[in-house]
DORO-913281 format. One record per residue (C-alpha): y, x, z; residue number from 1. Coordinates in steps of 0.5 Angstrom, whole numbers, m for minus. Each point is the difference from the previous one (the first is absolute). Layout:
<atoms>
[atom [Y,X,Z],NUM]
...
</atoms>
This chain:
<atoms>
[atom [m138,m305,m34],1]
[atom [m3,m6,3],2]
[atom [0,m1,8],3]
[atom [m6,m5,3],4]
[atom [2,2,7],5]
[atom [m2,m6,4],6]
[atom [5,m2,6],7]
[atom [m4,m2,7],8]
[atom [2,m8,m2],9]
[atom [m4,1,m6],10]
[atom [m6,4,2],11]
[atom [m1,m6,4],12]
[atom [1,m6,m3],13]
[atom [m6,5,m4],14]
[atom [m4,m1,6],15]
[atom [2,m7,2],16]
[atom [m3,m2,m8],17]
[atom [m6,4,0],18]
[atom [m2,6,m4],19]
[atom [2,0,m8],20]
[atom [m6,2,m5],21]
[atom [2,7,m2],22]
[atom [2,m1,m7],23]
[atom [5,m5,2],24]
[atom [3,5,6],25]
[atom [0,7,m2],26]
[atom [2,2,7],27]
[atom [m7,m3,3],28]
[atom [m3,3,m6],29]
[atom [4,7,2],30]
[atom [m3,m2,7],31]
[atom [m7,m1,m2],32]
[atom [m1,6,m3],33]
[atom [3,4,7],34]
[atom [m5,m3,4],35]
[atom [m6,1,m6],36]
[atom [3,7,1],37]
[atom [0,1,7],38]
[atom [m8,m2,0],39]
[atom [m1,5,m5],40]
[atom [4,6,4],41]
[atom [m4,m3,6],42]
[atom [m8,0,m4],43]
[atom [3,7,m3],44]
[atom [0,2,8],45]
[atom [m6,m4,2],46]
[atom [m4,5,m6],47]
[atom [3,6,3],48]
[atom [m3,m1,8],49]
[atom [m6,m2,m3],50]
[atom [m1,7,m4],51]
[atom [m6,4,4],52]
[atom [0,6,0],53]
[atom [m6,2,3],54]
[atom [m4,1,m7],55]
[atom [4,4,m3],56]
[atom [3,6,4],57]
[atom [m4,5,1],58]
[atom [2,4,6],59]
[atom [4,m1,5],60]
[atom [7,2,m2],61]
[atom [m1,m3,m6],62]
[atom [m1,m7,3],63]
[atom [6,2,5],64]
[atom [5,1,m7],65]
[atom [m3,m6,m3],66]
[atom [2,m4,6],67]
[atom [6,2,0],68]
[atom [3,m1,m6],69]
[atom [m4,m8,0],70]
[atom [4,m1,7],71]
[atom [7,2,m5],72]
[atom [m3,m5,m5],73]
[atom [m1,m5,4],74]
[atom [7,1,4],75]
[atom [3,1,m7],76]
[atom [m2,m8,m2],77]
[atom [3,m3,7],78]
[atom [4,m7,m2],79]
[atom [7,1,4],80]
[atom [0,m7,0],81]
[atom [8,0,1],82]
[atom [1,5,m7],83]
[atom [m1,m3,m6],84]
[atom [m6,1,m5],85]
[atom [4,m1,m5],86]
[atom [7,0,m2],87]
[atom [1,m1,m7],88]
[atom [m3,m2,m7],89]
[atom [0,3,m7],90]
[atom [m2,m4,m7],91]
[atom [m1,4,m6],92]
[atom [2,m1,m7],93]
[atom [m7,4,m2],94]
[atom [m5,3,4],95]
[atom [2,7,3],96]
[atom [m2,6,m3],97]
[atom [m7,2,m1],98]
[atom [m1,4,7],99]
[atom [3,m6,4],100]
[atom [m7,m3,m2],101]
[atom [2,m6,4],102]
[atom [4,m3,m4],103]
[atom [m1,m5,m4],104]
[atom [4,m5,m5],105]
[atom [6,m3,3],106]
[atom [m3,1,7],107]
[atom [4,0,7],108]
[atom [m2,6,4],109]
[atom [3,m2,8],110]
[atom [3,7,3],111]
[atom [m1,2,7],112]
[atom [m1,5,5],113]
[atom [m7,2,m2],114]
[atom [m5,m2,m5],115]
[atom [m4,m6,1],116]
[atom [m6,m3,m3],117]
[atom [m5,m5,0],118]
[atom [m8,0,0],119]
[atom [0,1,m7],120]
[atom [4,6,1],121]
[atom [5,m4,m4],122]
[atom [8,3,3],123]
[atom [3,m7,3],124]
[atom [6,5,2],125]
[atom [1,7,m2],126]
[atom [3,7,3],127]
[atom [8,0,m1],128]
[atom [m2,7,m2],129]
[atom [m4,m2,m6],130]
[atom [3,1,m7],131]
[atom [0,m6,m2],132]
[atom [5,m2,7],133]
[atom [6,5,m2],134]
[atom [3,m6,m4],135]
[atom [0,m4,6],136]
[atom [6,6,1],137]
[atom [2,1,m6],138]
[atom [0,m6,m4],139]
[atom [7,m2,m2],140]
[atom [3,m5,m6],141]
[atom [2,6,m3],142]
[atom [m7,3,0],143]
[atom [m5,m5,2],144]
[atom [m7,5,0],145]
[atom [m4,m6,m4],146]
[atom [2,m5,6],147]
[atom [1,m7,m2],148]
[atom [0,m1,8],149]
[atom [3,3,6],150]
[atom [m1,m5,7],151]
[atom [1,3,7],152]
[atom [m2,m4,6],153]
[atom [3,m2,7],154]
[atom [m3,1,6],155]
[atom [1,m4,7],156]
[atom [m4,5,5],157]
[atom [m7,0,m4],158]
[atom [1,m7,m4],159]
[atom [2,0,m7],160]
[atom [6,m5,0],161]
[atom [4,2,m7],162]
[atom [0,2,m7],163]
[atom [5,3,m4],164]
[atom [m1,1,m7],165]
[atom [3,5,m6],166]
[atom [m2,m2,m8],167]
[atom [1,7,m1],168]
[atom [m1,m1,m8],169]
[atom [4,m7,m1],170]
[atom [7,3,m2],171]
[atom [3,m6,2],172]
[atom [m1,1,7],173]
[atom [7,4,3],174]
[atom [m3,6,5],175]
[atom [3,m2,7],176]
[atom [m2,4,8],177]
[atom [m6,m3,2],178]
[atom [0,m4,6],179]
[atom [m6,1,4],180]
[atom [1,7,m2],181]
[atom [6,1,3],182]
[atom [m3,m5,7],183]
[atom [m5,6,0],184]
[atom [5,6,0],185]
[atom [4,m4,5],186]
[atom [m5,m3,4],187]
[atom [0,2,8],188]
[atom [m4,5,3],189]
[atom [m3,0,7],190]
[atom [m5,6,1],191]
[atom [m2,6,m5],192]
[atom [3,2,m6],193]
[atom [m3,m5,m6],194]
[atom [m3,2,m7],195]
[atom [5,m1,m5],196]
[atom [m7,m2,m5],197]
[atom [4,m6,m2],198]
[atom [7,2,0],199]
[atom [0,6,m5],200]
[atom [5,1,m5],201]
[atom [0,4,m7],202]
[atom [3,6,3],203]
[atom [m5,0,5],204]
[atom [m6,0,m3],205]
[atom [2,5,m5],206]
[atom [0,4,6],207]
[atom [m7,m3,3],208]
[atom [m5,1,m6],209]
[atom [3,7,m2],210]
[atom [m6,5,0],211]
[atom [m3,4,4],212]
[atom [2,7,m3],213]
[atom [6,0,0],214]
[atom [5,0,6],215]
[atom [6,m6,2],216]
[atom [5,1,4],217]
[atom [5,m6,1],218]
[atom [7,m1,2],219]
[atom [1,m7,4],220]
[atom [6,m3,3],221]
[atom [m1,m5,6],222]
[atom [m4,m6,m2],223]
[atom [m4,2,m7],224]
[atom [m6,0,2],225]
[atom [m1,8,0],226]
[atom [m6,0,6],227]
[atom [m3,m6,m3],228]
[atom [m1,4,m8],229]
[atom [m2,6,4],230]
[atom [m6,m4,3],231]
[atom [m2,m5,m6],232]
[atom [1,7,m4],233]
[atom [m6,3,6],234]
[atom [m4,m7,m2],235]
[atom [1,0,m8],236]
[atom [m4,8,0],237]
[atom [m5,m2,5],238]
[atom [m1,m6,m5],239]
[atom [0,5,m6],240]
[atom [m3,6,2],241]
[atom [m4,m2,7],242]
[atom [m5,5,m2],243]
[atom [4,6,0],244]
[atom [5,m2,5],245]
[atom [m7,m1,6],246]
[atom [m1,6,m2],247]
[atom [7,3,1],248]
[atom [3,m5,5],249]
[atom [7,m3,1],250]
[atom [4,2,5],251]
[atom [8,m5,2],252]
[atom [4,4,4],253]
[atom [6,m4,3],254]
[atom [5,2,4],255]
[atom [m3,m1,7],256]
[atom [m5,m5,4],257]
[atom [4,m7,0],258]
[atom [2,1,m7],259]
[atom [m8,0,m3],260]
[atom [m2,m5,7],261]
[atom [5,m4,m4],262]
[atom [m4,1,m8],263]
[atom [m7,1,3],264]
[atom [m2,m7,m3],265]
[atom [3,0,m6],266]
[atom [m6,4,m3],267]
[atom [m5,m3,3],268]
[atom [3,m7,m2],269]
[atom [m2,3,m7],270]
[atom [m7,2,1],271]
[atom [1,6,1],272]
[atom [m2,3,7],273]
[atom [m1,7,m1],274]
[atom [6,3,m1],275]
[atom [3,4,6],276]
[atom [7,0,3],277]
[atom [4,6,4],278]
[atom [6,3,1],279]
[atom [2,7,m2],280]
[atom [0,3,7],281]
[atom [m8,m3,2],282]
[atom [m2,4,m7],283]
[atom [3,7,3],284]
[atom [m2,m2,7],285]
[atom [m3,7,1],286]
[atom [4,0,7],287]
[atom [2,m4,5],288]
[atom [7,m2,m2],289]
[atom [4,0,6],290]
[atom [7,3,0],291]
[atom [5,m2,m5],292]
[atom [5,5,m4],293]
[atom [8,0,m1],294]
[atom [3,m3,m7],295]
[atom [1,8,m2],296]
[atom [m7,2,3],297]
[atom [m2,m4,m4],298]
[atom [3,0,m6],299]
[atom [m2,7,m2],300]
[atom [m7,m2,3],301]
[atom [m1,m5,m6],302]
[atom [3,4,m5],303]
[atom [m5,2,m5],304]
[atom [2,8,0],305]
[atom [m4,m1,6],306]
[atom [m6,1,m4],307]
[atom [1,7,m2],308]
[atom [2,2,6],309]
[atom [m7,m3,3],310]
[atom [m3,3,m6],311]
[atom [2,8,1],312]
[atom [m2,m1,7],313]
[atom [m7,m3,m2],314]
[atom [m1,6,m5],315]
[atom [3,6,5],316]
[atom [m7,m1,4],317]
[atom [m3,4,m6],318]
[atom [0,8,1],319]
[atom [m1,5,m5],320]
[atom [m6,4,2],321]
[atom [1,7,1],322]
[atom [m7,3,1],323]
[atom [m6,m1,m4],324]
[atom [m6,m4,2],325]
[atom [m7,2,1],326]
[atom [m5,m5,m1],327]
[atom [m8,2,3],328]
[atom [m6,m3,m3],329]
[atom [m7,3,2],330]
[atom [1,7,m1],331]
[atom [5,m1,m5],332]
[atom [8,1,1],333]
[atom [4,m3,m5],334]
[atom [9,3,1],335]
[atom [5,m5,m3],336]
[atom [7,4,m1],337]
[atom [6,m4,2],338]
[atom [3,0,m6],339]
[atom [m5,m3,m3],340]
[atom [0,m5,7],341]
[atom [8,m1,m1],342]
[atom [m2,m2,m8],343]
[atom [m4,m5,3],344]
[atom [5,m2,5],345]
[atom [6,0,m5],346]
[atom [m4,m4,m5],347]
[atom [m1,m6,5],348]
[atom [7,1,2],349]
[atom [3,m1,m7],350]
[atom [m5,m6,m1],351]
[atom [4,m4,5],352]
[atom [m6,m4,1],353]
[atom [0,m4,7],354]
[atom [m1,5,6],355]
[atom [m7,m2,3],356]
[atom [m2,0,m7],357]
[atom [2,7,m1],358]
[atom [m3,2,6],359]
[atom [m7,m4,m1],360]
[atom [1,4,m7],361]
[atom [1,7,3],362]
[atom [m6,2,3],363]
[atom [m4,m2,m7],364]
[atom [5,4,m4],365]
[atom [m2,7,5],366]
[atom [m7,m1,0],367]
[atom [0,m1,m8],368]
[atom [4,7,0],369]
[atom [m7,2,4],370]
[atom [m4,m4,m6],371]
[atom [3,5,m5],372]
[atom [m3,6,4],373]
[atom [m6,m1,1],374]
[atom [m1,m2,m7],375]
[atom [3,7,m2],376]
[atom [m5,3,4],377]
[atom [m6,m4,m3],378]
[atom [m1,m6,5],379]
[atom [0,m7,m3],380]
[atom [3,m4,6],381]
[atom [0,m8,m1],382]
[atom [5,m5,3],383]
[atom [m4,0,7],384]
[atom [2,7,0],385]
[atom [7,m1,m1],386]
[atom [0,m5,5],387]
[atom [m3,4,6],388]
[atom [5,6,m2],389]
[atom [5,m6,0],390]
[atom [m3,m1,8],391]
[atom [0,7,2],392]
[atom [3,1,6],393]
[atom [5,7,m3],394]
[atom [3,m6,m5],395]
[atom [1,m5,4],396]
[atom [3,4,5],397]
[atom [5,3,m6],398]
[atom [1,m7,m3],399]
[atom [2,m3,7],400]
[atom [5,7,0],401]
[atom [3,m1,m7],402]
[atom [0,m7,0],403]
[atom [0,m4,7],404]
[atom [m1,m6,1],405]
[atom [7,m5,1],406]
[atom [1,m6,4],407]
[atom [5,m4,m2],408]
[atom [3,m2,6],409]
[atom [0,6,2],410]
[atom [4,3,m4],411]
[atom [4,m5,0],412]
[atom [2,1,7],413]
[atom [1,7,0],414]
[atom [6,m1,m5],415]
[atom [4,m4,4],416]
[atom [m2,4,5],417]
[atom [1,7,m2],418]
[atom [7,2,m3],419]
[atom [m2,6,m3],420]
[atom [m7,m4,m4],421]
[atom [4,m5,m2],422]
[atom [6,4,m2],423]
[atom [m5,5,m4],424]
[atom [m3,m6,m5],425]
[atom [7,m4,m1],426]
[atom [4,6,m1],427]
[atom [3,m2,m7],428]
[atom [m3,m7,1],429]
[atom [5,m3,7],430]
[atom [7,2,2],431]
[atom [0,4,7],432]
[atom [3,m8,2],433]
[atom [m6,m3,m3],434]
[atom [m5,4,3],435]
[atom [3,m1,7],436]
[atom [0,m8,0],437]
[atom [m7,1,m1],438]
[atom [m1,4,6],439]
[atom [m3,m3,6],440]
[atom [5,2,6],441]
[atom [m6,1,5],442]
[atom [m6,2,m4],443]
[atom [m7,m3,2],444]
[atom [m6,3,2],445]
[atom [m5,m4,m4],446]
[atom [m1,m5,m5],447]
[atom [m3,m5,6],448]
[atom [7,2,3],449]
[atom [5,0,m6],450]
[atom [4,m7,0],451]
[atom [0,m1,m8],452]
[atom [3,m4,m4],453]
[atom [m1,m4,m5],454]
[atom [3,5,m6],455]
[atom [m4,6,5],456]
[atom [m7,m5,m2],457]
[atom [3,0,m8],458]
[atom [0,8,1],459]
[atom [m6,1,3],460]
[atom [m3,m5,m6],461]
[atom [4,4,m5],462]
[atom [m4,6,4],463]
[atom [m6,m3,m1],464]
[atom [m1,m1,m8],465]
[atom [3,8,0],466]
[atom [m7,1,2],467]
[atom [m4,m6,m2],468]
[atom [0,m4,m5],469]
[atom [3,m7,2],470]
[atom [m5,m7,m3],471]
[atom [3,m5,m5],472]
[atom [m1,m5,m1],473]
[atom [0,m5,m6],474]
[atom [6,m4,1],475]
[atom [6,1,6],476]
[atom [6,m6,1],477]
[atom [6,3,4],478]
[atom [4,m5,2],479]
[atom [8,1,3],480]
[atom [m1,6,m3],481]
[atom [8,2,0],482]
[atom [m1,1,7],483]
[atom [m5,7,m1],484]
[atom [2,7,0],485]
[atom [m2,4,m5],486]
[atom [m6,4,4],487]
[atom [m2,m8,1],488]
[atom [0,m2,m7],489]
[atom [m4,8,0],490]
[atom [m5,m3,4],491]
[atom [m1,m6,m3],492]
[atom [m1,3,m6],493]
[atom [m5,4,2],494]
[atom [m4,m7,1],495]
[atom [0,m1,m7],496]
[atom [1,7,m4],497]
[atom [m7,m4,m5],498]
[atom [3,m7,0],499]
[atom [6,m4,0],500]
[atom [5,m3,3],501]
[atom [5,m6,1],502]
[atom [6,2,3],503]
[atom [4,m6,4],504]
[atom [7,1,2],505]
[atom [8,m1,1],506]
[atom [5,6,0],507]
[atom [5,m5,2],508]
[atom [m5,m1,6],509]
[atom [m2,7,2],510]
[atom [2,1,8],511]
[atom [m2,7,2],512]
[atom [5,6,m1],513]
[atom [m5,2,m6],514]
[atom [m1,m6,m3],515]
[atom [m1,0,m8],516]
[atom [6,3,m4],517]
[atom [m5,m2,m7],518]
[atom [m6,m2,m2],519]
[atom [m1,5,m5],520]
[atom [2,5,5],521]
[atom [m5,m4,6],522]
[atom [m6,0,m6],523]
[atom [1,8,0],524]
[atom [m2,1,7],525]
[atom [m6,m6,m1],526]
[atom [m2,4,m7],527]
[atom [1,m6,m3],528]
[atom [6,3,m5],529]
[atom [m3,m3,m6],530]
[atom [m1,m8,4],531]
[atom [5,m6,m4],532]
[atom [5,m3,4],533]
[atom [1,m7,1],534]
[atom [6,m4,2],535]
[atom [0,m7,2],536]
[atom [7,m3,1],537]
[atom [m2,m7,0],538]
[atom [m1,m3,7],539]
[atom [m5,m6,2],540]
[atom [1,0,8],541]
[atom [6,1,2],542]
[atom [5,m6,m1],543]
[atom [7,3,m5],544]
[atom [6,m1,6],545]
[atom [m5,4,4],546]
[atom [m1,6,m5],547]
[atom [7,m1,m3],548]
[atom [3,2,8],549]
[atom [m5,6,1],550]
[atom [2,3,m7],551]
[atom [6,0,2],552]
[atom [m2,8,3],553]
[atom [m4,2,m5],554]
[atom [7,5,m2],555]
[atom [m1,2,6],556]
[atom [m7,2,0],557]
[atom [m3,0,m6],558]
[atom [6,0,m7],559]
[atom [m2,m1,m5],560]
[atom [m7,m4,1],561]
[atom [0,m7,m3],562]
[atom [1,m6,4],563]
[atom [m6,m5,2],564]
[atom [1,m6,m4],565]
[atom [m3,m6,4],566]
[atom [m2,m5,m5],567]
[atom [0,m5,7],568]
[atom [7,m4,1],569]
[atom [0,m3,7],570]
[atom [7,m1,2],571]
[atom [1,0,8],572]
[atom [m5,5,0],573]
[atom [5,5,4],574]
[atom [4,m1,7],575]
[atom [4,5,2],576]
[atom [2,m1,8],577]
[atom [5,4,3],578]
[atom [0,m1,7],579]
[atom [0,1,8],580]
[atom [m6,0,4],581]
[atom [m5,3,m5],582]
[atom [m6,m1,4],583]
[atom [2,m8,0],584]
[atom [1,0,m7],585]
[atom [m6,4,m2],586]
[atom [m4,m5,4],587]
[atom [3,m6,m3],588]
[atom [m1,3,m6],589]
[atom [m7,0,1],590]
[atom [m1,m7,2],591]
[atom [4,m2,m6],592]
[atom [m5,3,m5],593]
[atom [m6,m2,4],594]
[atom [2,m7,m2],595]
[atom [m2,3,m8],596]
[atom [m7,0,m1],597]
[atom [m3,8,m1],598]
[atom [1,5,3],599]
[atom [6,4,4],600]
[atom [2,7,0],601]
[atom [5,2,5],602]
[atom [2,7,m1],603]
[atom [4,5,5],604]
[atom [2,7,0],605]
[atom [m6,4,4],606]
[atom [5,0,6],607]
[atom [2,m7,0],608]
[atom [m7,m2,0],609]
[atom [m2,0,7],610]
[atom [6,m4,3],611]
[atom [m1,m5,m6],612]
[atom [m7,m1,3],613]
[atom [1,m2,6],614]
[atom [6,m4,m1],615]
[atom [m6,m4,m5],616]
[atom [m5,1,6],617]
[atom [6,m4,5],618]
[atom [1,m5,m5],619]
[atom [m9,m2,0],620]
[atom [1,2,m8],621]
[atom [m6,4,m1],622]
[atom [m1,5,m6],623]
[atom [m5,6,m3],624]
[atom [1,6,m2],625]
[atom [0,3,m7],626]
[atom [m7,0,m2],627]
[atom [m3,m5,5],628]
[atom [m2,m6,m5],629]
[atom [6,m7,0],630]
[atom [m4,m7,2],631]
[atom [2,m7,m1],632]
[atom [3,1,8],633]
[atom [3,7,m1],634]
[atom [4,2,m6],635]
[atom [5,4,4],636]
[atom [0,8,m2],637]
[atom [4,5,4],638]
[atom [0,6,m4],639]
[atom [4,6,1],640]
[atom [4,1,m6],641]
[atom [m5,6,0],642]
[atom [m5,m4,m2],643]
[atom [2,m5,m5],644]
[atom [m1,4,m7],645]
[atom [m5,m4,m3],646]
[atom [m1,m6,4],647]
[atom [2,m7,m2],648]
[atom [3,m7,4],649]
[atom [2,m6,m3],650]
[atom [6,1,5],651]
[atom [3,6,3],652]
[atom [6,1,6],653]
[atom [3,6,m1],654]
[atom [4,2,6],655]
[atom [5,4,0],656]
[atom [0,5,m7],657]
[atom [5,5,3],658]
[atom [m6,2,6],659]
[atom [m5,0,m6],660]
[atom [5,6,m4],661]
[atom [2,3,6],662]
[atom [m8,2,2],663]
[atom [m1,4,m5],664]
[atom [2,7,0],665]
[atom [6,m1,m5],666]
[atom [3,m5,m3],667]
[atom [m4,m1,m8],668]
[atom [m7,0,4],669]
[atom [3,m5,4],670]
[atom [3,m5,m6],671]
[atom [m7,1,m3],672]
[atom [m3,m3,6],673]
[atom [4,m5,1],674]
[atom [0,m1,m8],675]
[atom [m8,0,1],676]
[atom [1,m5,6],677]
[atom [5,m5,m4],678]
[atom [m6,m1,m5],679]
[atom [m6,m3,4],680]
[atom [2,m8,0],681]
[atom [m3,m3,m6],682]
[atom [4,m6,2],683]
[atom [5,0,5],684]
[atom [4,5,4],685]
[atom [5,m1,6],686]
[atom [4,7,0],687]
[atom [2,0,8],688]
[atom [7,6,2],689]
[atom [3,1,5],690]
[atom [3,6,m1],691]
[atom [4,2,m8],692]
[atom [m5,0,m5],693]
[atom [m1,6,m4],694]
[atom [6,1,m6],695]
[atom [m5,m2,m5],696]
[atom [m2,m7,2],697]
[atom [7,m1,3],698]
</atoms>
């Protein structure tokens, strides 16, 4: 592997003695080609503005569709002018398959985040999701994909300042760890997540280009890059299956609004706008959440036996009928017997079909019962016959009488309300301790009233598919997803029970007292059962001290899961200060790390933060909170220990680890949250205490 970084001193003494010609300097050849391909991305916007749409729409609506997808056009070939156009570069042996048409004899393809080309239609760089891109990943000496040459490129903010190349078929040439890779993975952070375009490893891309038909779930400890998969995977599909996925959507679910405030650029980075973002409580907001539940309220409320009990309560609206029915038309009268009404009933009920379509199906069925007598009598009705006795106001009123209709939050109130209704539909499902932690001690009077929870809202969406049908979607991403319980798992499979789903997560990190146990039990309760599960151990973000001190609880929280093995040495990466005055040395701490250049995460538990804030506020250090974007003059973050899971800083503070467990309502959920906050630093963190640490650390 060769490196062609150019120290500043080089680059200017380049400067001083004038541009080289490109044959005999490959970096200003290099450059070149990223300045003609920055015209050609600005040429392929100025075509795209410059399209009417005036001619050739017919109507209004069209134009408004039309106009629409011109605009997504144009935003898609912005040129973000600190992101590079390009980041690598392949040279083929031979030319690439016959559907790589672009391919040719020895050609270089220049790799990128989106698919570039010149007037001639010619491509100057093309998508990383393209087939011909997946040796950038995968190529190795062992397996070189027919590439002679591998050159990735260093970037200072939008400016090509290095090479680095990898003769993939000179056996010669030992296989070392690329430089400028290494520089990219570990290079400082000031604002929202980055894509990791650049940066993928084999692994990863397995993962990334694997189809859409199936699911993926994937088990990764702190630092391997599990978010960044889930949301290069939502590109590579959108690249590969656009048409089907626009009709059908993607959906990312993350665990609340700071964590997606915190990836939102990362697709848009990639050109991809239109994918949308939401927490599983904004998917199930039927109801204004305003209450909360105790841990043991909540435990039974989230568990999947739930759902049977919600069903049998749906299903007990049906009544069978005991008097027959008489149906007038003209001067006709036609009797349908309740037997023949139960049969109809007891059919739709054995099909199990959704309530509402059931009930959409009633009166249809009892009119056909009618069609068939007046045929017996010699009529010959048709479908607008069958339809007007399906109106008629004697089987209306019967239908509304055998199958009312049912209002989810409703019914959903009147079970935690009423103890004799809820006792009738869990009789067998919930033990009598069960059914009165789900209680309400005081009953509300009204949905409006009621002060529901966020597991009430997941019951009343579980309600709601019992009576219609939920929409799918043709691809979901669950990240944090140890953290559901299994009628959140439910509802987040009812979003996509026709397409897939990759799943993101680590058991080692679940902090709610019914987080995920195993993935294949969590894949159940998704209807996902049949989903590859995936485990990524190598770490790429958090330094190996770092992690090594984290792990040191994972036989407490999580036996037998396989330790993070980070591939980034960086010695001195970890302090642990036992001290006296904590709010002095977490300050002092936080102006140490303000001398490094990135960002700054000072993590707390959720009842030290308020002191905390006021002693950085006395001290004229000014912070944001999570979720709020860090600039080049703010890069402190105070964030409760609460919020830290799934956030990144270059360097973390944590103060004092033994509040952190002791916030939570028992002692494995509380070293999960220290586990999880423990792991936040991508390249430094100060551990201040001035109580005992936790037995584990000590």
């Amino acid at each position: 592997m060769h490196a062609h970084a150019q120290s500043e001193q080089a680059q200017s003494e380049q400067a001083q003695s004038g541009p080289a010609e490109p044959e005999s300097d490959p970096l200003a050849r290099e450059r070149g080609h990223l300045a003609a391909s920055r015209a050609a991305l600005r040429a392929m916007r100025e075509d795209a503005e410059a399209l009417g749409i005036r001619d050739v729409t017919a109507n209004w609506v069209n134009a408004a569709v039309l106009e629409r997808q011109l605009d997504e056009r144009i935003k898609s070939l912005a040129d973000l002018a600190h992101t590079p156009l390009f980041f690598g570069r392949l040279d083929y042996l031979h030319a690439p398959g016959a559907e790589q048409a672009e391919g040719g004899e020895g050609e270089e393809f220049y790799i990128g985040r989106r698919h570039v080309h010149d007037a001639d239609g010619d491509p100057m760089v093309i998508d990383w999701r393209a087939p011909v891109s997946q040796p950038f990943y995968r190529a190795s000496k062992k397996d070189p994909m027919d590439i002679a040459l591998r050159r990735r490129f260093g970037y200072t903010g939008g400016d090509l300042t290095a090479y680095e190349d990898e003769h993939l078929s000179d056996a010669t040439e030992d296989e070392r760890t690329s430089k400028l890779l290494q520089q990219e993975i570990e290079r400082p952070r000031v604002g929202p997540m980055r894509d990791i375009v650049a940066t993928i490893q084999p692994e990863q891309d397995e993962i990334v280009r694997s189809g859409l038909g199936g699911s993926v779930c994937v088990q990764g400890g702190p630092g391997t890059g599990k978010t960044a998969v889930g949301l290069h995977r939502v590109a590579y599909l959108l690249y590969a299956h656009r048409e089907r996925l626009a009709r059908t959507g993607t959906l990312v679910i993350g665990p609340n609004d700071s964590f997606l405030h915190y990836i939102e650029q990362v697709l848009p980075a990639l050109g991809e706008l239109e994918v949308r973002q939401a927490t599983v409580d904004s998917l199930v907001a039927h109801v204004e959440v305003r209450g909360t539940d105790e841990a043991p309220a909540a435990l039974v409320k989230g568990d999947a036996r739930m759902a049977e009990v919600l069903r049998k309560a749906v299903r007990s609206h049906v009544t069978l009928p005991t008097e027959p029915l008489m149906v007038v038309r003209g001067s006709r009268r036609w009797r349908i017997p309740a037997y023949e009404l139960e049969e109809i009933v007891g059919e739709l009920l054995a099909r199990d079909i959704r309530y509402g379509a059931a009930r959409d199906a009633l009166p249809q069925r009892i009119a056909h019962a009618v069609l068939v007598r007046m045929e017996q009598s010699g009529e010959a009705p048709d479908d607008r016959v069958q339809d007007a006795v399906a109106r008629n106001a004697a089987v209306k009123a019967t239908v509304k009488a055998l199958w009312p209709p049912v209002d989810p939050a409703k019914l959903v109130l009147r079970l935690l309300s009423d103890a004799e209704f809820l006792a009738e539909h869990a009789e067998g499902v919930l033990s009598e301790e069960e059914q009165k932690a789900v209680l309400w001690a005081k009953p509300a009077r009204s949905v409006k009233s009621a002060k529901w929870s966020s597991a009430d809202a997941v019951l009343i969406d579980e309600a709601t598919d019992l009576v219609t049908r939920t929409h799918s979607l043709g691809h979901v991403v669950l990240d944090e997803a140890q953290d559901l319980s299994p009628m959140q798992y439910r509802a987040v499979g009812r979003r996509c029970t026709t397409g897939s789903a990759t799943v993101l997560g680590d058991l080692a990190q679940g902090t709610t007292p019914w987080a995920t146990r195993s993935w294949d039990e969590a894949l159940g309760h998704l209807g996902k059962g049949d989903a590859v599960v995936e485990e990524l151990t190598a770490g790429f973000r958090v330094p190996r001290e770092v992690i090594a001190y984290a792990s040191l609880l994972l036989p407490d929280i999580a036996p037998g899961l396989a330790e993070v093995n980070s591939v980034r040495e960086s010695p001195g990466s970890l302090a642990v200060r036992h001290v006296e005055d904590l709010d002095a040395a977490c300050l002092q701490a936080c102006v140490e790390s303000l001398r490094q250049e990135g960002s700054i995460g000072l993590i707390a538990a959720d009842a030290r933060v308020p002191a905390l804030a006021e002693a950085l506020t006395a001290a004229g250090l000014t912070y944001l909170a999570p979720g709020e974007e860090t600039t080049r003059d703010t890069r402190l973050t105070l964030v409760p220990a609460s919020l830290a899971k799934g956030l990144e800083y270059d360097y973390v503070v944590l103060d004092e680890p033994g509040a952190v467990v002791a916030g939570e309502p028992d002692v494995r959920t509380g070293l999960r949250r220290l586990y999880v906050a423990l792991t936040r630093a991508v390249s430094g963190l100060v551990v201040v205490h001035a109580a005992d640490l936790p037995v584990q650390l000590a």
